[in-house]
py3Dmol code that shows the C-alpha trace and the ligand (Angstrom):
import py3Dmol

protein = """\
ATOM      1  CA  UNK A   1      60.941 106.643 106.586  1.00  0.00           C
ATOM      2  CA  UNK A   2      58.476 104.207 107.903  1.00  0.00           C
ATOM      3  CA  UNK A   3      58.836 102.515 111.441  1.00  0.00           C
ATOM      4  CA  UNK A   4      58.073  98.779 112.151  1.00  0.00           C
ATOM      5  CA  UNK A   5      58.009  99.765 115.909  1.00  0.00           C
ATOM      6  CA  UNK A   6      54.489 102.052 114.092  1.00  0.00           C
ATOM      7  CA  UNK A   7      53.518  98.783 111.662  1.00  0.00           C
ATOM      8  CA  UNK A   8      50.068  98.901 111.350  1.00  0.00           C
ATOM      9  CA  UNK A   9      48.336  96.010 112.287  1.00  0.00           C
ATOM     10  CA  UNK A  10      46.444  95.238 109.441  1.00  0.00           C
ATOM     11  CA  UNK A  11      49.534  94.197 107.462  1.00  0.00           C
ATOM     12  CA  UNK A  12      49.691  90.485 106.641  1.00  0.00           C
ATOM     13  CA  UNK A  13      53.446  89.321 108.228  1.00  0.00           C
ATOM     14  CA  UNK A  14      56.076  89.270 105.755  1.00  0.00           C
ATOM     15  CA  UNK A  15      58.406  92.009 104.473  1.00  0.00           C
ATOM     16  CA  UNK A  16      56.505  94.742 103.373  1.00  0.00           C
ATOM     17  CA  UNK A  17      54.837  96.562 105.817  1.00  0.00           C
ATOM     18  CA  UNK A  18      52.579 100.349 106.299  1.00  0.00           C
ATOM     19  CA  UNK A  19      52.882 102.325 108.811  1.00  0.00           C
ATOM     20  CA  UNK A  20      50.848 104.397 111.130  1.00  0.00           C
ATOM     21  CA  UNK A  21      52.135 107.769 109.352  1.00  0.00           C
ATOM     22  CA  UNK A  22      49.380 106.859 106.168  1.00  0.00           C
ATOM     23  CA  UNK A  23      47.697 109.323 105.181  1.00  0.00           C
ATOM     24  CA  UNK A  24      44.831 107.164 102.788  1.00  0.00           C
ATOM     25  CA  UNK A  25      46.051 109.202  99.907  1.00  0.00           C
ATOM     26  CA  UNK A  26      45.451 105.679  97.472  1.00  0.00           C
ATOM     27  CA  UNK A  27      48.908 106.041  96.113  1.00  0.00           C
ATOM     28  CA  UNK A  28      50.193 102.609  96.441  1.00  0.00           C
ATOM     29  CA  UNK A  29      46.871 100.701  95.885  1.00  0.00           C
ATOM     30  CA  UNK A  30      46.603 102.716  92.289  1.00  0.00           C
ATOM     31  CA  UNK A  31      50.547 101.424  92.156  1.00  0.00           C
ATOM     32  CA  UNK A  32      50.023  97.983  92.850  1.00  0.00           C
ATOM     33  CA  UNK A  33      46.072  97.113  93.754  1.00  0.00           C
ATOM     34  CA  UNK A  34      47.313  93.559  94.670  1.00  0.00           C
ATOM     35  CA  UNK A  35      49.482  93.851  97.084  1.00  0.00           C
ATOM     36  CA  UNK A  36      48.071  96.988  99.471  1.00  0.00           C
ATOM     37  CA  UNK A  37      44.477  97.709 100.172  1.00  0.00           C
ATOM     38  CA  UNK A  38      41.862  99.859 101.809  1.00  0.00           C
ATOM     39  CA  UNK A  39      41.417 100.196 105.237  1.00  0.00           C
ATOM     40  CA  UNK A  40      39.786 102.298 107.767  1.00  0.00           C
ATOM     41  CA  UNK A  41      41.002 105.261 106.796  1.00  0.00           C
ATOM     42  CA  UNK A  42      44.653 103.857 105.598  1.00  0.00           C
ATOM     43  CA  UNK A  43      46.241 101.477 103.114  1.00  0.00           C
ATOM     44  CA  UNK A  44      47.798  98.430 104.580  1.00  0.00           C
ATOM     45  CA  UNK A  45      49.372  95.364 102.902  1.00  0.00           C
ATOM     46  CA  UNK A  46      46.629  92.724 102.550  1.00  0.00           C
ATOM     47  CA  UNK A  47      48.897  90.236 100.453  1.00  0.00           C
ATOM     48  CA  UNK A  48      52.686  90.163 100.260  1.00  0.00           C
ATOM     49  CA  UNK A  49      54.015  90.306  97.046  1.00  0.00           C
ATOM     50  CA  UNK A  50      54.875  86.631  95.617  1.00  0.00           C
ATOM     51  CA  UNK A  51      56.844  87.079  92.196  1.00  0.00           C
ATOM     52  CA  UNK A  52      59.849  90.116  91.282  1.00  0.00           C
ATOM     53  CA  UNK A  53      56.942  92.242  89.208  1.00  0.00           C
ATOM     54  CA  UNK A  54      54.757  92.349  92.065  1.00  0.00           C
ATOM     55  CA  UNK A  55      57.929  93.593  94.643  1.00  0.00           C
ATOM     56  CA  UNK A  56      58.989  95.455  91.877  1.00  0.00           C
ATOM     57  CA  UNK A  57      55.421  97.418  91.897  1.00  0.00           C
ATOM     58  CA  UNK A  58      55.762  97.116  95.822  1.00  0.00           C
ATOM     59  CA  UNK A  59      59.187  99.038  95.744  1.00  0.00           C
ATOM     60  CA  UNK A  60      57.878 101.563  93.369  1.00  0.00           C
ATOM     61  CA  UNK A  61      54.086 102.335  95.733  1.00  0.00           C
ATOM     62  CA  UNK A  62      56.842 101.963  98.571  1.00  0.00           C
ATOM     63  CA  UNK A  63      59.441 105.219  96.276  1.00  0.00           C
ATOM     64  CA  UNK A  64      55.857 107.112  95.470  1.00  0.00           C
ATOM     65  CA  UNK A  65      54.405 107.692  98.614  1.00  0.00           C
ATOM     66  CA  UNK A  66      54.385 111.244  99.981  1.00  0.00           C
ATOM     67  CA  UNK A  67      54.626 110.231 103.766  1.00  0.00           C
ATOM     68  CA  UNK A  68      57.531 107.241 103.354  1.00  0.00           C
ATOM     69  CA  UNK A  69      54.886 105.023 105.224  1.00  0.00           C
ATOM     70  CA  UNK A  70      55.614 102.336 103.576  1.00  0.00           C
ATOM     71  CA  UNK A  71      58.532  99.766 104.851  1.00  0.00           C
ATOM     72  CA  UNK A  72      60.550  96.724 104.986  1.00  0.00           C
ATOM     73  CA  UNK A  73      61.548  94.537 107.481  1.00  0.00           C
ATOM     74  CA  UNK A  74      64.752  93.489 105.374  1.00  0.00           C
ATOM     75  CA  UNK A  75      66.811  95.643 103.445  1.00  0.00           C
ATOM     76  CA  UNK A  76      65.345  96.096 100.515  1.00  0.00           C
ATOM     77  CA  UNK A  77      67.034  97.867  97.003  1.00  0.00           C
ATOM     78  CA  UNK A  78      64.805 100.170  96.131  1.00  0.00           C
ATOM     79  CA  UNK A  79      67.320 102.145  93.249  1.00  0.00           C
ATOM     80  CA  UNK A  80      65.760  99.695  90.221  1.00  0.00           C
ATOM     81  CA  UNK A  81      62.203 101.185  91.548  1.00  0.00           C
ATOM     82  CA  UNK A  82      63.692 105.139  91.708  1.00  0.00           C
ATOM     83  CA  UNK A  83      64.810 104.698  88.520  1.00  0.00           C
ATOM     84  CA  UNK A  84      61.418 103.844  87.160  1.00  0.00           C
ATOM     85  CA  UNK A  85      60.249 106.802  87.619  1.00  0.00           C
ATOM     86  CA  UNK A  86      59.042 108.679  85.660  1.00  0.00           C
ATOM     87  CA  UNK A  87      57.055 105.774  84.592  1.00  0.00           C
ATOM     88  CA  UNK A  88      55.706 105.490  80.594  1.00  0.00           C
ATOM     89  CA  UNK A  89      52.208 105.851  80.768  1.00  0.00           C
ATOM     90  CA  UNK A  90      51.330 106.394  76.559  1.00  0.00           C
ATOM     91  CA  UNK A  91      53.175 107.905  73.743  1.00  0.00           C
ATOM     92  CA  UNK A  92      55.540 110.937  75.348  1.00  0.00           C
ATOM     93  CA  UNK A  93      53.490 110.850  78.827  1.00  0.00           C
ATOM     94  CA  UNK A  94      54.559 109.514  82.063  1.00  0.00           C
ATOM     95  CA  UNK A  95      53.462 109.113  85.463  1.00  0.00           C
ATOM     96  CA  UNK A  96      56.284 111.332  87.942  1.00  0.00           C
ATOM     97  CA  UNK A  97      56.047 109.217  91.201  1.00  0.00           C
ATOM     98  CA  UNK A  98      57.703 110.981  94.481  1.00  0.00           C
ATOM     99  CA  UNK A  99      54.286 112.642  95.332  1.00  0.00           C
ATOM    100  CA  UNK A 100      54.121 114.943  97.647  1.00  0.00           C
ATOM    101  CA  UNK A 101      52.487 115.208 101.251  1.00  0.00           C
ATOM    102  CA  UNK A 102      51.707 118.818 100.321  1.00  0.00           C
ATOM    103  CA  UNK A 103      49.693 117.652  97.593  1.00  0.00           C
ATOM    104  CA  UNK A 104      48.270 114.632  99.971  1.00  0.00           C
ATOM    105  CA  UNK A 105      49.875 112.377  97.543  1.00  0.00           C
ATOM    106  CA  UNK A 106      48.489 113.774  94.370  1.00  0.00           C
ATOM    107  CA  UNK A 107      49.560 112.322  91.442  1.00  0.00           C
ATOM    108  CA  UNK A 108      51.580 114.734  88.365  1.00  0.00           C
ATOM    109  CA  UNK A 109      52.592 113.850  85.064  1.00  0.00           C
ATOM    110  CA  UNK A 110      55.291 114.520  82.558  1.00  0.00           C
ATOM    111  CA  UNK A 111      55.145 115.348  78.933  1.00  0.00           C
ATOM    112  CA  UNK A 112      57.924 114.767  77.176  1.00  0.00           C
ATOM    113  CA  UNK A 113      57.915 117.204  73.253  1.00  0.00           C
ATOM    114  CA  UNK A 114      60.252 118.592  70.982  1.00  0.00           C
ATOM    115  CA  UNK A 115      59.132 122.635  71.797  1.00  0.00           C
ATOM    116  CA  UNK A 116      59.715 122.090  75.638  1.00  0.00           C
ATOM    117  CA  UNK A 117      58.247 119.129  78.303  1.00  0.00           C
ATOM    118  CA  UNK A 118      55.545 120.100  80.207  1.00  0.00           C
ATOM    119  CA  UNK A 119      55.075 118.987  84.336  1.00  0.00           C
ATOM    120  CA  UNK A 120      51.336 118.531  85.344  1.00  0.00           C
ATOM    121  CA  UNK A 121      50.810 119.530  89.184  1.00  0.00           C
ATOM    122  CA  UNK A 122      54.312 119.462  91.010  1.00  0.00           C
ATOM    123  CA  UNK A 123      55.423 116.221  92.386  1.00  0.00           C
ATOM    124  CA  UNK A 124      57.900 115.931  95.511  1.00  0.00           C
ATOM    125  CA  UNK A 125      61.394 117.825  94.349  1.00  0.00           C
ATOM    126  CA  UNK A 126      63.388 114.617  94.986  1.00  0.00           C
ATOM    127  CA  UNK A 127      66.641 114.758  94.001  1.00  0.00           C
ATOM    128  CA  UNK A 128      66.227 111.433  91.807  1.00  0.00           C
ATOM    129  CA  UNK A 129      63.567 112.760  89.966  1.00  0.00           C
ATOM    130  CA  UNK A 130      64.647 115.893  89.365  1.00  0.00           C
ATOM    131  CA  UNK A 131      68.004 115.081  88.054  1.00  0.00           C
ATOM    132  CA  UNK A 132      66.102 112.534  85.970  1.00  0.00           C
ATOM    133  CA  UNK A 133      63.660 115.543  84.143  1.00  0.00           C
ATOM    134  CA  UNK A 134      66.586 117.098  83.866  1.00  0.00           C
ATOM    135  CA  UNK A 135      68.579 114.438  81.820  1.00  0.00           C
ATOM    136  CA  UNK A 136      65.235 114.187  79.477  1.00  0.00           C
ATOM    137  CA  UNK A 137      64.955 118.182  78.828  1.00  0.00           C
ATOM    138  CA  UNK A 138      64.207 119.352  81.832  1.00  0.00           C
ATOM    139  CA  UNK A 139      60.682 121.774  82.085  1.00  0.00           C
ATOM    140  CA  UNK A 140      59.439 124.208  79.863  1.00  0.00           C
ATOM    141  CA  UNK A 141      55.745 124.660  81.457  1.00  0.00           C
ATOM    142  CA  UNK A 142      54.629 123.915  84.576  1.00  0.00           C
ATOM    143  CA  UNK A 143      50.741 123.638  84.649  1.00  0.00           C
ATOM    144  CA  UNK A 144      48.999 123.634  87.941  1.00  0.00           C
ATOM    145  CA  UNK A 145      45.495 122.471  87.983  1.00  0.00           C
ATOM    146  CA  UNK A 146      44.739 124.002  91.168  1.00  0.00           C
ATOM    147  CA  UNK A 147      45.699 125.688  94.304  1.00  0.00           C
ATOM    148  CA  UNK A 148      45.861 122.008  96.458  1.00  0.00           C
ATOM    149  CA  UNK A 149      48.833 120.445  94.242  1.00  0.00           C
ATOM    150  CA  UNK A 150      51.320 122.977  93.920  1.00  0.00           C
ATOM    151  CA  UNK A 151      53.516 121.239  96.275  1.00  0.00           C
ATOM    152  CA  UNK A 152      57.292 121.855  95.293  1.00  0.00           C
ATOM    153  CA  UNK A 153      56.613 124.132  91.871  1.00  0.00           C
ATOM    154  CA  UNK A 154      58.685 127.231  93.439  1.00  0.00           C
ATOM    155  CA  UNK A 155      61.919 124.670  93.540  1.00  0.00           C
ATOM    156  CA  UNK A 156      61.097 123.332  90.109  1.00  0.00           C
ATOM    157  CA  UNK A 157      60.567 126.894  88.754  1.00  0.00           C
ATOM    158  CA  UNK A 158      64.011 127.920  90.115  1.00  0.00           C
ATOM    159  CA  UNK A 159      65.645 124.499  88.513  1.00  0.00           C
ATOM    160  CA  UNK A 160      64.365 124.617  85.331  1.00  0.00           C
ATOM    161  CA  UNK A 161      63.091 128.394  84.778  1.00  0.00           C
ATOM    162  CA  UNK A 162      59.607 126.946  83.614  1.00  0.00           C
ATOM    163  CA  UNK A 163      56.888 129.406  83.122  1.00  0.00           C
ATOM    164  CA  UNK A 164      54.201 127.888  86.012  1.00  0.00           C
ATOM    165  CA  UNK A 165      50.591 128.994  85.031  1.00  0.00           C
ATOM    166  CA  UNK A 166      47.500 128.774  87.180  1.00  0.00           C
ATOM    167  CA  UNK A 167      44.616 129.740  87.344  1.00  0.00           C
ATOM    168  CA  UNK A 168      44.381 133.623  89.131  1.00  0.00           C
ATOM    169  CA  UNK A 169      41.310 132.430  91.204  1.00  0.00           C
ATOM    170  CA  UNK A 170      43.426 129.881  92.551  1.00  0.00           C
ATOM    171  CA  UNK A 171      46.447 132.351  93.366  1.00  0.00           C
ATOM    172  CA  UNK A 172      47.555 132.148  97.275  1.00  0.00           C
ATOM    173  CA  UNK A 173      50.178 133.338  99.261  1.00  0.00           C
ATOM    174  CA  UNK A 174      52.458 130.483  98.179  1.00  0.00           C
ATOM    175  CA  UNK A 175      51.516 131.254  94.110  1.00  0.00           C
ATOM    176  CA  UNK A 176      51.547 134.577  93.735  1.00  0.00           C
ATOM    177  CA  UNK A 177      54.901 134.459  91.865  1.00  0.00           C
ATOM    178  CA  UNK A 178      53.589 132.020  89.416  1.00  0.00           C
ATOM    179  CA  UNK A 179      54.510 133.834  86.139  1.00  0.00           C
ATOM    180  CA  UNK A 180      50.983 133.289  83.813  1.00  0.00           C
ATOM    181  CA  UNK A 181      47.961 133.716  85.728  1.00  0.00           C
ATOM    182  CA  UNK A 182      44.688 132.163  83.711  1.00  0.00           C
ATOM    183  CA  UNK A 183      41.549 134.664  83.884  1.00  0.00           C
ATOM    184  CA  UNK A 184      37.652 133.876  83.260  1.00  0.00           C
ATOM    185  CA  UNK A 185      36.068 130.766  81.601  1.00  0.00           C
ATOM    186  CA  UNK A 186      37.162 130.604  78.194  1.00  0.00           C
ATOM    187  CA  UNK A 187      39.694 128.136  77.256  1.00  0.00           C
ATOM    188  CA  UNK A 188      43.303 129.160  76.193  1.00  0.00           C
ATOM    189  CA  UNK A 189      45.694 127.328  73.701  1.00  0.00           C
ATOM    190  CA  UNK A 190      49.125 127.614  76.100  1.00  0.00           C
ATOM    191  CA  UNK A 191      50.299 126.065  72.551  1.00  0.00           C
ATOM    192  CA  UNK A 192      49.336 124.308  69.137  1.00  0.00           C
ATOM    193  CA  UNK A 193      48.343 121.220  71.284  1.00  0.00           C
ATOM    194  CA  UNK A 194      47.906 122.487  74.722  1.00  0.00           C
ATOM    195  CA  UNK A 195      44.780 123.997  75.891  1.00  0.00           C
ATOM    196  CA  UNK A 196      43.772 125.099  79.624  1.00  0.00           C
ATOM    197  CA  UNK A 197      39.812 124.706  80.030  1.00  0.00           C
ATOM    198  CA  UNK A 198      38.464 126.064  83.319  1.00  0.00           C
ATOM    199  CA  UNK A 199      36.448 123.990  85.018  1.00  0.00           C
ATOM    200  CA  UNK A 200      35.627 125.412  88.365  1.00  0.00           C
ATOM    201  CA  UNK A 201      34.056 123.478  91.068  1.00  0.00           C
ATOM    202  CA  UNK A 202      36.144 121.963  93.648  1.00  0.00           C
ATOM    203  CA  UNK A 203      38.260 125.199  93.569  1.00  0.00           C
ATOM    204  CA  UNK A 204      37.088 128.540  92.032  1.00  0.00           C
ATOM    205  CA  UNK A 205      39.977 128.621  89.765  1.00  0.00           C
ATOM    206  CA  UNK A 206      40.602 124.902  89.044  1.00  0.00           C
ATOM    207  CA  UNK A 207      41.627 124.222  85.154  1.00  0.00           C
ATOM    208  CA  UNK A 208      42.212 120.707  83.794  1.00  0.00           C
ATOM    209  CA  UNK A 209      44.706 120.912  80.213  1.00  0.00           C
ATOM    210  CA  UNK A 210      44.230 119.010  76.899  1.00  0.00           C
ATOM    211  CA  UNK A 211      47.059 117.939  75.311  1.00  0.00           C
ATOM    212  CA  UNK A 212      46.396 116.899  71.208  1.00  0.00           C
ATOM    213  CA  UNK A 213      42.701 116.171  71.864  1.00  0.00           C
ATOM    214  CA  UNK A 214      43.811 113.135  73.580  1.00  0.00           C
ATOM    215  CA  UNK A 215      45.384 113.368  76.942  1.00  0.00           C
ATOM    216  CA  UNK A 216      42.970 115.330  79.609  1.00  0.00           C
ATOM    217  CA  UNK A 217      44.993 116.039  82.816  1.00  0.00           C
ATOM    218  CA  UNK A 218      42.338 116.733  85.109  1.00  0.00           C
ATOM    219  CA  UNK A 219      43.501 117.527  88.645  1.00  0.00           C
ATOM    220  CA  UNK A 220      41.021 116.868  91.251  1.00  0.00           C
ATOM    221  CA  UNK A 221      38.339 117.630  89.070  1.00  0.00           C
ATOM    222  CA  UNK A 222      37.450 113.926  86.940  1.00  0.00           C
ATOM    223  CA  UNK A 223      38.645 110.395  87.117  1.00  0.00           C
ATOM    224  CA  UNK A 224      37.655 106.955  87.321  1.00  0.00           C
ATOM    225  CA  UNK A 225      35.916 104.794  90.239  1.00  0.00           C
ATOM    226  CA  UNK A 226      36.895 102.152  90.261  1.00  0.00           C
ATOM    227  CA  UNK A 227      34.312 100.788  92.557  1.00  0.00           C
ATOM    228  CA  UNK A 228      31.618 102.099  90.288  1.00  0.00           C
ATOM    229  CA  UNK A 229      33.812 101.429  87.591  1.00  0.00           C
ATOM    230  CA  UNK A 230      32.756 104.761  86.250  1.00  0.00           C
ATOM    231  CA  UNK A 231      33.697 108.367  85.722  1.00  0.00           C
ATOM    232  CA  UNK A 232      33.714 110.330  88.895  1.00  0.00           C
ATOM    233  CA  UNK A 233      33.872 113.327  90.368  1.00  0.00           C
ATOM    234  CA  UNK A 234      34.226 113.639  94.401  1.00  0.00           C
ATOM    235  CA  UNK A 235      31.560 115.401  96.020  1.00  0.00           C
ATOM    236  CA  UNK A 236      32.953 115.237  99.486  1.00  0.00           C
ATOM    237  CA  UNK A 237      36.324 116.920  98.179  1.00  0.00           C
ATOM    238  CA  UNK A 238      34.048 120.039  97.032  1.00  0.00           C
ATOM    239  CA  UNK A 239      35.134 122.351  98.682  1.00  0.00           C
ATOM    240  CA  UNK A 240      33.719 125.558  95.705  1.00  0.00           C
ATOM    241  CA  UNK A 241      30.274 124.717  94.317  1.00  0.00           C
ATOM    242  CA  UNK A 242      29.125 121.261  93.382  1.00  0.00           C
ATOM    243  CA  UNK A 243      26.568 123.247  90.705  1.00  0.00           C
ATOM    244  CA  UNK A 244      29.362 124.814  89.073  1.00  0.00           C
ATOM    245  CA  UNK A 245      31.599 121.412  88.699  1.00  0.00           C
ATOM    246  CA  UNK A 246      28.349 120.105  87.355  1.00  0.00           C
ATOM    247  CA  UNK A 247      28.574 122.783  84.792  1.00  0.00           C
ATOM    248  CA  UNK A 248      32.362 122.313  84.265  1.00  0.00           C
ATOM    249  CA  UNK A 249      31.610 119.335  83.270  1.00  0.00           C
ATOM    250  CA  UNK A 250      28.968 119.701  80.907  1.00  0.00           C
ATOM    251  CA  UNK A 251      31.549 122.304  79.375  1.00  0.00           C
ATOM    252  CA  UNK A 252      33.962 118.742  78.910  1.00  0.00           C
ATOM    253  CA  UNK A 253      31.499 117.470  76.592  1.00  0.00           C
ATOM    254  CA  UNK A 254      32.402 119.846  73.648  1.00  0.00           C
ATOM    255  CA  UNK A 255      36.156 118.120  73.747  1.00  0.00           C
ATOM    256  CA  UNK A 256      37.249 115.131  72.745  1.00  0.00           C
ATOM    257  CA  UNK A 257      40.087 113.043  74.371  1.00  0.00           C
ATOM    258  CA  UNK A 258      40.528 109.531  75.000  1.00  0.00           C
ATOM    259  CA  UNK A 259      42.736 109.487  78.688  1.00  0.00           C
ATOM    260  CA  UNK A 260      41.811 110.671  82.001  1.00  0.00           C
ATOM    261  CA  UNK A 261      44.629 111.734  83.706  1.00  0.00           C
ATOM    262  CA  UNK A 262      43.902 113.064  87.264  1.00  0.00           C
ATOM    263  CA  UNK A 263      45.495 114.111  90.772  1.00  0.00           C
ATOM    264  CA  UNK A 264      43.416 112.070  92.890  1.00  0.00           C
ATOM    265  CA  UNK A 265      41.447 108.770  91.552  1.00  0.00           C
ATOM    266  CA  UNK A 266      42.615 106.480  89.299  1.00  0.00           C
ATOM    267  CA  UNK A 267      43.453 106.976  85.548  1.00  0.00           C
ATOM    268  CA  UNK A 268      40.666 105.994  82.744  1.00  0.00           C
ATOM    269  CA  UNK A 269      42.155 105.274  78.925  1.00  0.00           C
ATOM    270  CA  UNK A 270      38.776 105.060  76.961  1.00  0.00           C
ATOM    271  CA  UNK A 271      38.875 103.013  73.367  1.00  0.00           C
ATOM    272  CA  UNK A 272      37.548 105.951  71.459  1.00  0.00           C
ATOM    273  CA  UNK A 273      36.859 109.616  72.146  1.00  0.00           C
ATOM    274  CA  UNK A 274      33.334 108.890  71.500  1.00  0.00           C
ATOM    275  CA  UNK A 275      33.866 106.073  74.164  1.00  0.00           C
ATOM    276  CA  UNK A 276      35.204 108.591  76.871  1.00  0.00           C
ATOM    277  CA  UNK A 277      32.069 111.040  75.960  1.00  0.00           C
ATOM    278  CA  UNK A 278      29.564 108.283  76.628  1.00  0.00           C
ATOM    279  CA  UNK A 279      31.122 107.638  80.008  1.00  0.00           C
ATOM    280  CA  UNK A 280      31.011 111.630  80.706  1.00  0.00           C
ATOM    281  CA  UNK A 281      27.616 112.050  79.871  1.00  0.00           C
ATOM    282  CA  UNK A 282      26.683 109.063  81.968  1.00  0.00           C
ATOM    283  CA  UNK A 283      28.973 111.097  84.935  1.00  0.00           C
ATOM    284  CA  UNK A 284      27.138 114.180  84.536  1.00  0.00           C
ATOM    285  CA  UNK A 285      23.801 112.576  84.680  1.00  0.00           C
ATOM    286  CA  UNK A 286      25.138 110.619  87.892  1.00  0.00           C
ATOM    287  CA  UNK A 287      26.852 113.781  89.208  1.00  0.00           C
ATOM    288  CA  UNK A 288      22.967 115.561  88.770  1.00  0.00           C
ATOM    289  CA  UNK A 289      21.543 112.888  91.421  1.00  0.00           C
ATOM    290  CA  UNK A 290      24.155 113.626  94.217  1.00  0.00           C
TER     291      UNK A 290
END
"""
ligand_1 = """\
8
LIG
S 51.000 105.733 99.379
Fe 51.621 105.946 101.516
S 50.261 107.513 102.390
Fe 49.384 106.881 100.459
S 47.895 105.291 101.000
Fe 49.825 104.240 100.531
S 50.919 104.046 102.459
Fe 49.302 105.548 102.758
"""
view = py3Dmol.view(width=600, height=400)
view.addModel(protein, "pdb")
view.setStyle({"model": 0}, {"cartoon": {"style": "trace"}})
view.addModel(ligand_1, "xyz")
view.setStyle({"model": 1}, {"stick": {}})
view.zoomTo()
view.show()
């Protein structure tokens, strides 16, 4: 729970506040871009929210965030904002909120279908949330992308008995009960309109999923800049081979999708799958000159 006595001093005075506990994990600035922006090396609020969507969006970044750094000075009702969560994104996917600090705040998603929902990367196991995947199916497949945001999947595993798969170059200590463990570089339908694609490079083992050649969820592997306002990968969050993500991503070229739908870095819909290839290509060839 954040602290006013810990208010950074960034913040613009009003209600809404962040604390010294950030961790710069971009959460609420993805949330609501308006109202909290980048610092140093921490979000703060740079404008107070002025109308009920904007303290709505506030309530929600304030909900979201992984190290409750975000406050207000009055008492604020933040049960409309739980209950947003998880938040429509397109079609049967949503965005889950409640990230997690083991994750640093990465962001996981929900798909909702007939033959069993699927969670993407494990979000915090908040009680709210939980109960609320529960009351819309509950979890049939829990996909990890990667070794860094597995956060809470043992508690959602024992909730929901969902099969968890991840890659086996990604197993740790914490994942070696994960029930399907991925081998080699080939990709592998988990279903009819689910496929795992390895794409090593900022882990050995990392694996983004396709859902109906439309949704890619890619982890911390791909997503958008918006500063560049381009694809992007991060080469400073590396921490494999920056050849081989090169190569991962040359491998993305042969699918087609339309969203980018990733961990860390903001979300990219595309008009057209051919749309979302030209912006990969033009990734790849910027990813070659870093
Ligand atoms: S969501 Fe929380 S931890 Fe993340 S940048 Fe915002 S205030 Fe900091």
């Amino acid at each position: 729970m954040a602290s006013i006595a810990r208010r950074l001093t960034e913040n613009v005075p009003g209600d809404f506040y962040v604390d010294e506990t950030c961790i710069d994990c971009d959460t609420c600035r993805r949330i609501e871009p308006s109202v909290f922006l980048e610092g140093r090396s921490f979000s703060y609020v740079g404008r107070q929210p002025e109308n009920e969507r904007q303290k709505m969006r506030s309530l929600m970044a304030l909900v979201a965030c992984p190290t409750g750094s975000i406050g207000t000075v009055s008492r604020a009702d933040a049960r409309p904002a739980i209950a947003a969560f998880p938040e429509p994104v397109a079609e049967n996917v949503s965005f889950c909120g409640f990230t997690s600090p083991d994750s640093f705040g990465a962001w996981s998603w929900l798909i909702e279908r007939p033959e069993g929902n699927v969670l993407v990367d494990s979000p915090r196991a908040a009680n709210p949330l939980v109960n609320e995947i529960e009351r819309r199916g509950g979890v049939s497949l829990l996909f990890l992308t990667h070794r860094d945001d597995v956060a809470d999947h043992a508690q959602f595993a024992k909730r929901f008995g969902c099969e968890r798969v991840l890659h086996e170059r990604d197993v740790t200590g914490g994942t070696l009960g994960v029930e399907r463990k991925l081998s080699g570089d080939a990709p592998v339908g988990l279903d009819p309109d689910l496929v795992a694609i390895p794409a090593p490079g900022h882990t050995r083992g990392h694996t983004v999923l396709l859902y109906r050649e439309k949704f890619l969820f890619t982890g911390d592997h791909l997503a958008w800049s918006p500063r560049r306002r381009a694809l992007t990968a991060f080469r400073d969050a590396c921490w494999y081979s920056w050849s081989e993500q090169i190569r991962s991503m040359e491998r993305l070229l042969d699918f087609r999708f339309e969203w980018v739908l990733p961990g860390h870095g903001w979300r990219y819909h595309a008009p057209s799958a051919d749309a979302m290839r030209n912006e990969l290509e033009k990734c790849v060839n910027w990813m070659r000159t870093r």
